[in-house]
C-alpha positions as CSV (number, residue, x, y, z in Angstrom):
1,X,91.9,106.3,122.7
2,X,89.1,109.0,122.9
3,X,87.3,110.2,119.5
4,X,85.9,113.7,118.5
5,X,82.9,112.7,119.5
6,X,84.2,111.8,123.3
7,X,86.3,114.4,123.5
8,X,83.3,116.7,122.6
9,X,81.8,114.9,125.8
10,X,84.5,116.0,128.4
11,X,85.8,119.2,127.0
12,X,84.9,122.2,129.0
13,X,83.0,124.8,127.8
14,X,85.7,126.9,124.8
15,X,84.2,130.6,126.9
16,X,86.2,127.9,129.9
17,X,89.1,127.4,128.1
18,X,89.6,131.6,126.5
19,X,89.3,132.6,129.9
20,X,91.7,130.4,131.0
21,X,94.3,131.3,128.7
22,X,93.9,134.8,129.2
23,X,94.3,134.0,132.7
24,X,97.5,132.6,132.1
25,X,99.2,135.5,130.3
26,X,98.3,137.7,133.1
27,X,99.5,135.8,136.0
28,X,102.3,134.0,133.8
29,X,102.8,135.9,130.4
30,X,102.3,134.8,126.8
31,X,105.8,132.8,126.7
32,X,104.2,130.6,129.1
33,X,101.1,129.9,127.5
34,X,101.5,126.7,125.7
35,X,99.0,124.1,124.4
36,X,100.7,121.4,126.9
37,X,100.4,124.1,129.9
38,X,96.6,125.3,128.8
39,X,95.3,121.6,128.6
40,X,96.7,121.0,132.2
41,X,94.8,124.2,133.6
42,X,91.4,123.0,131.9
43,X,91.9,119.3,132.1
44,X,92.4,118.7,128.7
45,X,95.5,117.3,126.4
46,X,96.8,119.3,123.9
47,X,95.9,117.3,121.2
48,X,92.2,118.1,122.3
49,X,93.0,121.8,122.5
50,X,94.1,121.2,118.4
51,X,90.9,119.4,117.7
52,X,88.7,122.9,119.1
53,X,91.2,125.5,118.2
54,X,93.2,123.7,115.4
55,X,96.4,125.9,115.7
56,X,97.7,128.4,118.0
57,X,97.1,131.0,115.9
58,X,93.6,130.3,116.0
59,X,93.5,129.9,120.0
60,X,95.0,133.5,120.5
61,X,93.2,135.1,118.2
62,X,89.6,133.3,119.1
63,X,91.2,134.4,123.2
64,X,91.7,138.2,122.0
65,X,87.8,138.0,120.3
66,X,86.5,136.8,123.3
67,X,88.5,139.5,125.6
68,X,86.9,142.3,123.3
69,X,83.8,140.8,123.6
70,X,83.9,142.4,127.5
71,X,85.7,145.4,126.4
72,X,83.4,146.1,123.8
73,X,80.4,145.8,126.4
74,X,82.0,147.9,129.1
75,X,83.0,150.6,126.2
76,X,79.4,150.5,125.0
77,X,78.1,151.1,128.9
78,X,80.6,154.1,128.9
79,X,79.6,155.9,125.3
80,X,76.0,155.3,126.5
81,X,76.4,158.1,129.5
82,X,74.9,161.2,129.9
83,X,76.8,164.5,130.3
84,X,79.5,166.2,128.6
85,X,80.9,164.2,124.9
86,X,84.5,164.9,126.3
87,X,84.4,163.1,129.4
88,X,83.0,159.8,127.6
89,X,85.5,160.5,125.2
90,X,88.1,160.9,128.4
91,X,86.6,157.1,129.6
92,X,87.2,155.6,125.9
93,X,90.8,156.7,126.2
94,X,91.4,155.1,129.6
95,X,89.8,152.1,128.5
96,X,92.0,152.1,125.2
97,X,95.3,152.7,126.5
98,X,97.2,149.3,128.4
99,X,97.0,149.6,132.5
100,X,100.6,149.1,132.6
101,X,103.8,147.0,131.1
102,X,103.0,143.4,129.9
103,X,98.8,144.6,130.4
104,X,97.9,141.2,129.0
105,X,94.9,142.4,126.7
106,X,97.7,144.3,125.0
107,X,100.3,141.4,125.0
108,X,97.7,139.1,123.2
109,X,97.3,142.0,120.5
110,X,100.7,142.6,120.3
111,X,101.3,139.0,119.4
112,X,99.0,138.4,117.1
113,X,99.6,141.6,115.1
114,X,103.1,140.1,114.7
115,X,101.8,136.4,113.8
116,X,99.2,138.0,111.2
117,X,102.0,138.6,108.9
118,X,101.2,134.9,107.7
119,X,97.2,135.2,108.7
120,X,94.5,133.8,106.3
121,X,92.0,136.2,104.8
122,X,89.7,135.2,107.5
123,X,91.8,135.6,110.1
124,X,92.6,139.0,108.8
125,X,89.2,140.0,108.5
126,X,88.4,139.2,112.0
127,X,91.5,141.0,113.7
128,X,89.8,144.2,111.1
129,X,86.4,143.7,112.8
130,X,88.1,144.1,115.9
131,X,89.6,147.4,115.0
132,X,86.6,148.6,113.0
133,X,84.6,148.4,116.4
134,X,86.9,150.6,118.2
135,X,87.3,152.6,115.2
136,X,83.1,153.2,114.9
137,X,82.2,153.9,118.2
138,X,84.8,157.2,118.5
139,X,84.1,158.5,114.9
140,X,80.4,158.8,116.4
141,X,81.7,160.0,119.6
142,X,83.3,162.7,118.0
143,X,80.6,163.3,115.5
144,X,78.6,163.9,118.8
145,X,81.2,166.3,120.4
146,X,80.9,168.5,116.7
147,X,77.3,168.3,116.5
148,X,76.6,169.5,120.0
149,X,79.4,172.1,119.8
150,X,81.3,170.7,122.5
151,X,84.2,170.3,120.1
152,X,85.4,172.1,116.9
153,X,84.0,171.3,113.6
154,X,86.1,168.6,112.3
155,X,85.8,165.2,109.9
156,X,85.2,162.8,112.5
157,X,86.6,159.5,110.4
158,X,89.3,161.3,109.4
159,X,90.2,162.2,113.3
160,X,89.4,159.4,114.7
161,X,92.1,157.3,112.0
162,X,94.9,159.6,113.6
163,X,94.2,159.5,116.9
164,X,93.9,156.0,117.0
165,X,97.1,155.8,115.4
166,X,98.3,158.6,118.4
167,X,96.5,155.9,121.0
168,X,98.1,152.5,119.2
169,X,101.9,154.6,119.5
170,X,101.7,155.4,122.9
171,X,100.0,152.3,124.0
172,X,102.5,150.0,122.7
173,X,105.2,152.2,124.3
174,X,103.2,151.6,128.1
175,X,102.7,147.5,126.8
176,X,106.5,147.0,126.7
177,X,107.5,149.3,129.4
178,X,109.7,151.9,127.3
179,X,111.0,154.1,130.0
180,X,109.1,157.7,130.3
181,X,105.9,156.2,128.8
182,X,104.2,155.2,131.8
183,X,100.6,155.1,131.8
184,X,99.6,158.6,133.4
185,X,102.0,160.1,131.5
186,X,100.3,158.9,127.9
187,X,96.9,159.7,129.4
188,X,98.3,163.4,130.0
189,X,99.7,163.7,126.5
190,X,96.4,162.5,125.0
191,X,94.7,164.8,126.5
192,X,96.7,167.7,126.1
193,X,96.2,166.7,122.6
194,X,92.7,166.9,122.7
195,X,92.1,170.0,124.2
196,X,94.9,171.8,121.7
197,X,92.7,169.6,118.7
198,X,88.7,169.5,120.1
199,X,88.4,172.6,122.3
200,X,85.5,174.5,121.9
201,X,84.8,176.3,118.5
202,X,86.2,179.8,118.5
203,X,84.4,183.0,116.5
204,X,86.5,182.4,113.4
205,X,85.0,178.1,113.5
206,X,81.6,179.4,113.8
């Protein structure tokens, strides 16, 4: 029987085996993303899987890390444009919200926000570095907008909390299909929202 130290040996590459499972839920969805299915895609037995990942738990959320990982570079190539703060702020929306029902960055999330009910502290404080990125990088996108008096004076922490929360609402909705919460239909409320919330400061904001 193969040790650690084999195993270590044959194992592909864990950026292999995240990508792999994140392949899975999109093609096949998170119910069929076992240990026993994953180790056949990458060549690998379950019980090796356990010896890297040592729980599902673990394997999802380390999966969901590594799929923010490329959302946060391609929202840091989008806050990094020139031009007006609103239409960044525009592209951070479209990147937040899911592309559709069972979007499987948004399936992952949604299933380990319901298994981190029973989460360790570390687990917990990864899933909140997660959120704290997101959370950062529109408080200073908004901070911008005010500043440059593209948008009216408001506490940009305090704004970006809520409309995250507006953004987590609807997006769930488009994750699990609810009917009349289609995709383009969120993206039209958000920013209906944002033009009755940001537009440009009037005489009596000056």
């Amino acid at each position: 029987m193969a040790g650690p130290a084999r195993a270590r040996r044959h194992a592909p590459p864990r950026e292999e085996v995240l990508a792999a499972a994140m392949a899975m839920i999109a093609e096949r969805g998170l119910e069929q993303l076992t240990m026993a299915a994953l180790g056949r895609e990458v060549g690998m037995s379950s019980g090796h899987l356990l010896y890297y990942f040592r729980s599902k738990d673990e394997l999802l959320l380390r999966t969901l890390e590594w799929s923010e990982r490329g959302l946060g570079a391609e929202r840091g190539r989008l806050l990094a444009r020139t031009g007006p703060v609103r239409e960044r702020l525009d592209a951070y929306v479209d990147l937040y919200v899911p592309d559709g029902h069972r979007d499987p960055h948004w399936t992952l999330w949604l299933e380990v926000w319901n298994r981190s009910q029973n989460a360790d502290d570390d687990a917990r404080d990864r899933q909140a570095a997660i959120e704290g990125a997101w959370h950062r990088d529109l408080a200073a996108l908004i901070a911008e907008g005010v500043s440059r008096g593209e948008f009216r004076p408001v506490d940009a922490d305090r704004f970006a909390t809520r409309l995250r929360a507006l953004l987590d609402g609807f997006s769930l909705n488009v994750a699990i299909g609810l009917r009349g919460t289609d995709r383009q239909r969120v993206l039209g409320h958000v920013r209906e929202f944002l033009d009755e919330s940001l537009g440009r400061p009037g005489p009596a904001d000056a």
